[in-house]
C-alpha positions in Angstrom: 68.5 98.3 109.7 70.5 99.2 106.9 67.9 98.3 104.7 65.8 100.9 106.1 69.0 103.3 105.7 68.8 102.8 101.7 65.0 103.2 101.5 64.8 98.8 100.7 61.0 99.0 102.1 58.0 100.6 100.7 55.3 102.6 102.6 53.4 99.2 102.4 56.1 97.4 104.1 57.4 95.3 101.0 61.4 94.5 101.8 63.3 94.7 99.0 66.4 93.6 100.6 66.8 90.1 98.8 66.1 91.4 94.8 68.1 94.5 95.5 71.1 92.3 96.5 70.4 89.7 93.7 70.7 93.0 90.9 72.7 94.7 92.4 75.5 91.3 91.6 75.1 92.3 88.2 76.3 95.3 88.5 80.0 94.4 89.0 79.6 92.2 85.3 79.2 94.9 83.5 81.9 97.0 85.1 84.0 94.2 84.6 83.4 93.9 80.9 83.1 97.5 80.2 86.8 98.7 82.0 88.5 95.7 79.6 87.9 97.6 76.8 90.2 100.1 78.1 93.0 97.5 78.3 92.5 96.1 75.2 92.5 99.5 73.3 95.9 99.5 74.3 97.0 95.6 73.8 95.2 95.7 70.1 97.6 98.4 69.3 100.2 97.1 70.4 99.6 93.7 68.8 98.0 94.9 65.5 100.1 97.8 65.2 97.4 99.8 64.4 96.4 103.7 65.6 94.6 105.3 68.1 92.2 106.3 65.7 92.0 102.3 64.6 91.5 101.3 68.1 88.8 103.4 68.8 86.7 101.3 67.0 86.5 98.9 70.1 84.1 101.6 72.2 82.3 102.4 69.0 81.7 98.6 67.8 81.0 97.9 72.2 78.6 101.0 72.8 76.8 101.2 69.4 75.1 98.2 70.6 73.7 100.3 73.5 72.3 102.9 70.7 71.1 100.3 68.4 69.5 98.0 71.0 68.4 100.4 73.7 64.9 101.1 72.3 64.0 97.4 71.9 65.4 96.2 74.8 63.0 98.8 76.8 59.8 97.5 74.9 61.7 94.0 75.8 61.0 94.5 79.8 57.8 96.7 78.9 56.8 93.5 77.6 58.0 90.0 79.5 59.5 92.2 82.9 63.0 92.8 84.3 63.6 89.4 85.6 63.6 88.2 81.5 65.5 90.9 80.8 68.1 90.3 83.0 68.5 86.7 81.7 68.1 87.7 78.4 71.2 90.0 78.4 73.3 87.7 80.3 72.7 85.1 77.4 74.2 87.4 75.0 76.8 89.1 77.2 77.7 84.9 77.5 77.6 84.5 73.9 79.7 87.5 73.1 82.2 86.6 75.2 82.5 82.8 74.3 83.0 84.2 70.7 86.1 85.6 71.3 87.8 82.0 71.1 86.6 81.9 67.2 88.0 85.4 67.1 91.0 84.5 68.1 91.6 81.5 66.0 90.9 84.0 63.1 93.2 86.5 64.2 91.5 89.3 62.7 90.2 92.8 64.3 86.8 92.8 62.8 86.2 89.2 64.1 87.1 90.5 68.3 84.9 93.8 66.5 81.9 91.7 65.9 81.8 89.8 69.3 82.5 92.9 71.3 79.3 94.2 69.5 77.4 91.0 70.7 78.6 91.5 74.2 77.4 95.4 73.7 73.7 94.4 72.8 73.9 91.8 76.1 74.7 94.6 78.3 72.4 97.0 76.9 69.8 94.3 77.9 70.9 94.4 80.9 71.5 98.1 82.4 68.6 99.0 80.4 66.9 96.3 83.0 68.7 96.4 86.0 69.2 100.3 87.0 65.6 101.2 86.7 64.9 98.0 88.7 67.2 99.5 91.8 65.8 102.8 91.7 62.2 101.1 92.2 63.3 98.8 94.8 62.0 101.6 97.5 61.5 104.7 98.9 61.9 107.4 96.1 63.7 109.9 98.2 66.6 107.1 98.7 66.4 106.1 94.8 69.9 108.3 93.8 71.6 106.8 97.4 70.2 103.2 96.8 71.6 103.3 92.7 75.0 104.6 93.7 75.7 102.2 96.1 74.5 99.4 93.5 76.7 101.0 91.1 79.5 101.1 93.4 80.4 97.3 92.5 80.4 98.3 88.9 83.4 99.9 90.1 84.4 96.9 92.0 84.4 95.0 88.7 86.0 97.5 86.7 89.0 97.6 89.4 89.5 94.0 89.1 88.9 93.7 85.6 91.7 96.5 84.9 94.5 94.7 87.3 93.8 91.0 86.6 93.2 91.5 82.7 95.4 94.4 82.5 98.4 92.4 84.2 97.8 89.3 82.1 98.0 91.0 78.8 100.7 93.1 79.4 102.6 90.6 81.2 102.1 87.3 79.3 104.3 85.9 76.7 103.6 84.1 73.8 100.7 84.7 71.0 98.8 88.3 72.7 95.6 87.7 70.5 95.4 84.2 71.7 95.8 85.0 75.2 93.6 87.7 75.3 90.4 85.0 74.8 91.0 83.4 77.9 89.8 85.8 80.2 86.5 86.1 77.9 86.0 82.2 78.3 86.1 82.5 82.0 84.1 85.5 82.1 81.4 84.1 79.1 81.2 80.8 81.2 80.6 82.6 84.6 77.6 84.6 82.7 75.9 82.2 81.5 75.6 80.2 84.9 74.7 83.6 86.5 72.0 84.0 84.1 70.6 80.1 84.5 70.3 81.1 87.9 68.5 83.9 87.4 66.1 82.1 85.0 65.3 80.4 87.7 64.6 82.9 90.9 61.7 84.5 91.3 61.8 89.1 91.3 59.3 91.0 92.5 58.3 93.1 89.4 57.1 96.7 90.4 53.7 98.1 89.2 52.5 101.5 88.7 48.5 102.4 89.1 48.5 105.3 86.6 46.8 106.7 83.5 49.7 105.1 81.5 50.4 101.6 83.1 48.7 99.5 80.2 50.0 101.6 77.7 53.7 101.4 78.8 52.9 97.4 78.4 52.2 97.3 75.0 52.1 100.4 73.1 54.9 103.1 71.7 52.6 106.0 73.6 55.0 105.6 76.5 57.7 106.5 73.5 56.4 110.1 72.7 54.7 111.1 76.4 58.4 110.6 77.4 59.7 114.3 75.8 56.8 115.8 77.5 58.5 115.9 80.5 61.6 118.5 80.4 63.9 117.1 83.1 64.0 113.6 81.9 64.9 115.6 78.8 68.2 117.5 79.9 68.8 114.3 82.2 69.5 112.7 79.1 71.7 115.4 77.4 73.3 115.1 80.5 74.0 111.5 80.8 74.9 111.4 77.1 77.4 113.9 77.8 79.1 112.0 80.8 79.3 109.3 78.9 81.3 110.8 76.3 84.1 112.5 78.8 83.9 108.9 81.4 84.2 106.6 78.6 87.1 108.9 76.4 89.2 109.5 79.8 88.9 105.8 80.6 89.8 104.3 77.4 92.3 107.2 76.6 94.3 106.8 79.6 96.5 104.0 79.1 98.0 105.8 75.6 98.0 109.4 77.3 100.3 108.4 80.5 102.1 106.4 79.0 102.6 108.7 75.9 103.6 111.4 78.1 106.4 109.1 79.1 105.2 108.8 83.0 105.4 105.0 83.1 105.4 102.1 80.7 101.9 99.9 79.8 102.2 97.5 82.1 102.5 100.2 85.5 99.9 102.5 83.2 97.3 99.0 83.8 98.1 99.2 87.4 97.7 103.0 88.1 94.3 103.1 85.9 93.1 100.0 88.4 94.0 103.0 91.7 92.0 105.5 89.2 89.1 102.7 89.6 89.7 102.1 93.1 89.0 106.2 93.4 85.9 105.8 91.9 84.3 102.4 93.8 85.5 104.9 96.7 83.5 107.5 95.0 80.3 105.7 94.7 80.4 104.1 98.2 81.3 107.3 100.0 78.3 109.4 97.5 75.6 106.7 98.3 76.1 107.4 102.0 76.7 111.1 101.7 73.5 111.4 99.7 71.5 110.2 102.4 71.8 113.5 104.2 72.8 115.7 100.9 70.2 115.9 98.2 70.9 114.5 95.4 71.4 116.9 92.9 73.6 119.4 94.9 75.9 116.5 95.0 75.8 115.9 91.4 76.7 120.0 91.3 80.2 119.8 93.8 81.2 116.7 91.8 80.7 118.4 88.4 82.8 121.6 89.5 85.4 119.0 91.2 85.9 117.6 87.6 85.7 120.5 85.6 89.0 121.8 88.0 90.8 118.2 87.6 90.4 118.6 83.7 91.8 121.8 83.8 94.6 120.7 85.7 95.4 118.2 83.0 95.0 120.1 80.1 97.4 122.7 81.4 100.0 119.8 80.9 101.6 120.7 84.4 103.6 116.8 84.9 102.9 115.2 88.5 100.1 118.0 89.3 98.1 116.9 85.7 97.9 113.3 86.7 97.1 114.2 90.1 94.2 116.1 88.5 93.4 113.1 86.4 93.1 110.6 88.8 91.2 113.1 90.8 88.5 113.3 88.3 87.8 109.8 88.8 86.5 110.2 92.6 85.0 113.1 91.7 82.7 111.4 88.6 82.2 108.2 90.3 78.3 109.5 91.4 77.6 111.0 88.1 75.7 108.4 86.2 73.3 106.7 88.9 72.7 110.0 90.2 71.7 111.7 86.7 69.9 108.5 85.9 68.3 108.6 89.2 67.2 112.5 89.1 65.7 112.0 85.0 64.0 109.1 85.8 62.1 111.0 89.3 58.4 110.7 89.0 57.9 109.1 85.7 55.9 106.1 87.2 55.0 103.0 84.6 57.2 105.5 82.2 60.4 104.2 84.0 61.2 101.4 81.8 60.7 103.3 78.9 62.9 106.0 79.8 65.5 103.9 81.2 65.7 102.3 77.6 66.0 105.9 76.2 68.8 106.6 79.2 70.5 103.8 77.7 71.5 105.0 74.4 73.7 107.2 76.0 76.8 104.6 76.4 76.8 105.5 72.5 78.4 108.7 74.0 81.8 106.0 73.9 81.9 106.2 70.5 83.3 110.1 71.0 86.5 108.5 71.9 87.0 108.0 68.3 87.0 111.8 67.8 89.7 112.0 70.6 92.2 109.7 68.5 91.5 111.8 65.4 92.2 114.7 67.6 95.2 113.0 69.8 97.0 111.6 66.4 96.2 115.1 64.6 97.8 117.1 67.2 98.6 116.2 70.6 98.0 114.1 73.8 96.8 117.2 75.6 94.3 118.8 73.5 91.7 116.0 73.1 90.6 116.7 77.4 88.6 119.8 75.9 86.1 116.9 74.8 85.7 115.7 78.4 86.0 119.4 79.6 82.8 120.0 77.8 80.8 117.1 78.9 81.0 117.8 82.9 80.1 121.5 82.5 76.9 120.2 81.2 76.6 117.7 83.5 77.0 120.7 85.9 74.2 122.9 84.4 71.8 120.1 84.7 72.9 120.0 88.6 72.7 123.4 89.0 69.0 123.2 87.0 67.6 121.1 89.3 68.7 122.6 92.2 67.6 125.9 90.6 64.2 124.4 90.0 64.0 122.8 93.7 64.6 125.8 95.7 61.8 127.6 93.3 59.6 124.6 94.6 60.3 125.0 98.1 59.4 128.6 97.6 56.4 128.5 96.5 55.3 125.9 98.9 56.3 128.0 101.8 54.5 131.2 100.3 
């Protein structure tokens, strides 16, 4: 059964099948909302006239809600569970995005500022809730496979949200600012009837029998036994660190192509949806090669594959560069569920608590602000050093843990 494939049952024969299909939905809502970001960048500068610098401010504004929110969204699900959570977040992510008709009529940045910081806080809720929840939904050994292929339709979502939005914005005539609320009205509408549904299903929540299970319910001791443990530690220096070079790539890629002269906005929308398409590919093809490669050599290949695709672009080579730039999207595409996976290993009732910690890390976005400085300071080239920098740490925590593995083996075998 394919269930059995992604580890869906437990050693005491619980089936996780039905919740893990249920999260696993949400997953292609946040993609969705997060990869519009990286068309409006583009469609707020072009409407506002404003800089890349200016425009930044939409992933800082978005992801600060991760940093600010991350914390007590984790004592949140500590508290009332994942299911409330979930329902939670989608109430927000709903009321963020109904805001931007308000927005709209006031034709202001600040006012599309503050309801993409709404929509931020939502979807902090709700990773913070849902990707622990996956990786607990079976067999530990499957918990990087499982998480990838949930992760996969984040991709899914980003794809779509890239060519639908992207071609609407770029394509439509008439008043930009107004148009670009419609898609948030559909989206906000189909939230909040996602998360009424959710209010009312019933998910299996997951208990741990440990030393720290009624403390991780109530208390902030969960909060400083956390650091004790060094892997979740460099897990999260990695994950902060992919999130900076994902989230400045993504949201830098419409201005770079298309300052490069290589294509115009509206074909620069529909090649950044095939970069998306690479990654869903990514994820899908990683969950399955993962059950057979452990996961963090596979988080080590991918991390060399991107350091040589950023090379590629920052030796400003034409065709070959973008080839290396769209390459560094299939090669990425396992990095977060697999980091997140590999820091949160063996932290029983801890999870939640460290997932909400994992979940700062989408404040890594607001580093795309330091690649407009850099991109309007100098040129389009330079600012990949940023990314550059992220994946070889993202490489020396693969290379860590397989490091640290092999040392285990050997001593076991002594």
């Amino acid at each position: 059964m394919e269930s059995t494939k992604n580890g869906l049952f437990r050693s005491n024969g619980t089936n996780y099948l039905v919740p893990f299909i249920l999260i696993t939905t949400l997953f292609f809502l946040w993609g969705f909302a997060r990869a519009i970001l990286d068309v409006l960048n583009k469609h707020f500068q072009n409407e506002l006239n404003i800089s890349i610098t200016q425009s930044s401010l939409i992933q800082v504004t978005t992801y600060l809600g991760y940093f600010l929110l991350a914390i007590p969204a984790g004592l949140f699900i500590n508290r009332f569970g994942y299911r409330r959570g979930v329902v939670f977040g989608l109430i927000l992510f709903g009321i963020g995005a109904l805001l931007f008709v308000p927005a709209a009529e006031a034709a202001t940045f600040y006012a599309f500022l503050f309801a993409l910081f709404i929509i931020g806080c939502g979807l902090t809720f709700l990773e913070t809730a849902a990707n622990p929840y996956v990786t607990e939904l079976g067999a530990r050994e499957m918990a990087s496979s499982r998480l990838n292929l949930s992760q996969s339709f984040n991709g899914m979502g980003g794809l779509f949200a890239t060519f639908a939005v992207g071609q609407f914005l770029f394509h439509s005539s008439g008043d930009g600012l107004g148009n670009v609320a419609l898609p948030y009205v559909i989206l906000g509408t189909v939230v909040l009837i996602i998360a009424f549904i959710f209010a009312k299903v019933r998910l299996p929540e997951i208990e741990h029998d440990d030393a720290q299970a009624a403390k991780a319910k109530y208390g902030r001791e969960p909060l400083r036994q956390v650091w004790h443990h060094k892997y979740f530690v460099y897990g999260l220096i990695a994950l902060l660190a992919y999130e900076v070079s994902e989230i400045s790539i993504n949201s830098y890629f419409i201005n770079f192509v298309t300052g490069q002269g290589w294509m115009d906005d509206r074909t620069a929308s529909m090649v950044l949806t095939a970069a998306l398409a690479f990654f869903m590919v990514g994820r899908f093809v990683g969950s399955m090669i993962m059950r057979r490669v452990p996961a963090e050599w596979m988080l080590l290949y991918c991390a060399v594959g991107t350091v040589v695709c950023t090379l590629l672009v920052l030796m400003d080579l034409g065709t070959v560069s973008l080839v290396g730039l769209l390459g560094n999207y299939l090669f990425e595409a396992i990095m977060f569920p697999t980091i997140f996976s590999l820091a949160l290993r063996d932290l029983g009732s801890l999870t939640k608590t460290a997932s909400s910690l994992l979940m700062m890390t989408p404040v890594g976005g607001c580093g795309f602000l330091l690649v407009g400085v850099i991109a309007d300071a100098t040129n389009l080239v330079i600012p990949f050093v940023i990314p550059l920098v992220g994946y070889i740490l993202v490489g020396l925590f693969g290379f860590g843990l397989v490091v640290h593995d092999r040392e285990n083996h050997s001593s076991r075998t002594a």
